[in-house]
Wavefront OBJ file of the C-alpha trace (Angstrom):
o trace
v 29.562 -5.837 2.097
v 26.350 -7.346 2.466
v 25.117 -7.876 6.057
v 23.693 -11.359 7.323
v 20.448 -10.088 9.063
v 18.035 -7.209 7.825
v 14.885 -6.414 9.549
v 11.357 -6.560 7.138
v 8.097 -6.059 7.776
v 5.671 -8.845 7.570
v 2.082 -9.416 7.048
v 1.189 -11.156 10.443
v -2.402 -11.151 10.113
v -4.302 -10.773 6.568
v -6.908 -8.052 6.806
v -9.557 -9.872 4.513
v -12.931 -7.557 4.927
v -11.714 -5.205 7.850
v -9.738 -2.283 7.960
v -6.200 -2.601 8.924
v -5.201 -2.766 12.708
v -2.137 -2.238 14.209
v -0.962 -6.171 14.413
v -1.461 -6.924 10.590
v 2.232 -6.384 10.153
v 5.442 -7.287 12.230
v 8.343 -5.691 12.013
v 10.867 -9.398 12.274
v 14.899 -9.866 12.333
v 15.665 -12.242 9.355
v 18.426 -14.015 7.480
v 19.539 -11.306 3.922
v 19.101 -13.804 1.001
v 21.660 -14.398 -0.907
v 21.371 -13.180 -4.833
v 21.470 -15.846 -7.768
v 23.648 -15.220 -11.203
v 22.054 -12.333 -12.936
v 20.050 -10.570 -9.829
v 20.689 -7.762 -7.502
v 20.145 -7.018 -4.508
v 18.783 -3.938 -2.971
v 18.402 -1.893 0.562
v 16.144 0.266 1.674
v 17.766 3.181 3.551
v 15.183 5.163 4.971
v 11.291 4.176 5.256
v 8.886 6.679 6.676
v 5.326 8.276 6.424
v 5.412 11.510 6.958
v 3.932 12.634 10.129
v 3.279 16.117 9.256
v 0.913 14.032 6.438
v -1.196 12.113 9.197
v -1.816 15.442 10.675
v -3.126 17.354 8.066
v -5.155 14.102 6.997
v -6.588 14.675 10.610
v -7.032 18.176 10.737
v -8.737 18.556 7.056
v -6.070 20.312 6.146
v -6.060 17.353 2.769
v -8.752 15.580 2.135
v -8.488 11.982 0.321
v -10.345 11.808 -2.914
v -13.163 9.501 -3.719
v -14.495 8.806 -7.425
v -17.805 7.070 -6.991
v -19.183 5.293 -9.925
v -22.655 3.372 -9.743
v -24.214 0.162 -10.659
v -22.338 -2.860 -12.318
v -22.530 -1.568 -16.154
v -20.138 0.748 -15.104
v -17.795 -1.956 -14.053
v -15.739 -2.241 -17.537
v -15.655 1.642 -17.769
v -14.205 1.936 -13.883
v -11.528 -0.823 -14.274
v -10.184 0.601 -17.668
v -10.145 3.991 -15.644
v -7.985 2.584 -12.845
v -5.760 1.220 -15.565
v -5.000 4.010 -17.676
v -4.446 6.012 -14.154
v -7.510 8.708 -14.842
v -8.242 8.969 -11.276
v -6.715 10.345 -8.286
v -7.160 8.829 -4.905
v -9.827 5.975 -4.353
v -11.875 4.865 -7.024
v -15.121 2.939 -5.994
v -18.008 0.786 -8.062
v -21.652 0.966 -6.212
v -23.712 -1.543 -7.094
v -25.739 -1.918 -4.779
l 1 2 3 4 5 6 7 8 9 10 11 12 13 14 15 16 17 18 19 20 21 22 23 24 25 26 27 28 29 30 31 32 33 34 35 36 37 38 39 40 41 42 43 44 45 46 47 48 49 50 51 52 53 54 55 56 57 58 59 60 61 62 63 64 65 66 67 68 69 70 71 72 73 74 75 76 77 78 79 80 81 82 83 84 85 86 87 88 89 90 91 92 93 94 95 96
């Protein structure tokens, strides 16, 4: 049985050159669209970040990795890293 409503999160404010705050999303009560011929439809049972995660990100228990490339000749060589998934974490271009 597929319910009427769901609840979805929502971008409620585009972060476009700032970091993320907590307002940029909203978590809103909306109408379950209905599949066409041929598609399925899908739930989402549980959704969670792991708290024991934030911690250790807080502590320096983990640390998030940063691959730093530098100037814009690089540019071709970064993207195709990114790509063929060579990196782990962030991967950043400094061209300035």
């Amino acid at each position: 049985m597929i319910p009427d409503r769901q609840r979805q999160w929502t971008v409620a404010d585009r972060p476009a050159g700032r970091a993320i705050v907590d307002g940029d999303f909203a978590l809103v009560d909306a109408p379950v669209a209905r599949p066409d011929a041929g598609q399925l439809l899908l739930g989402t049972r549980y959704l969670e970040f792991d708290r024991k995660l934030v911690g250790w990100l807080r502590d320096g228990v983990i640390r998030p990795s940063e691959h730093i490339r530098h100037g814009f000749g690089n540019a071709p060589a970064t993207l195709r890293r990114l790509f063929e998934g060579r990196d782990r974490g962030k991967q950043l271009l400094k061209v300035a």
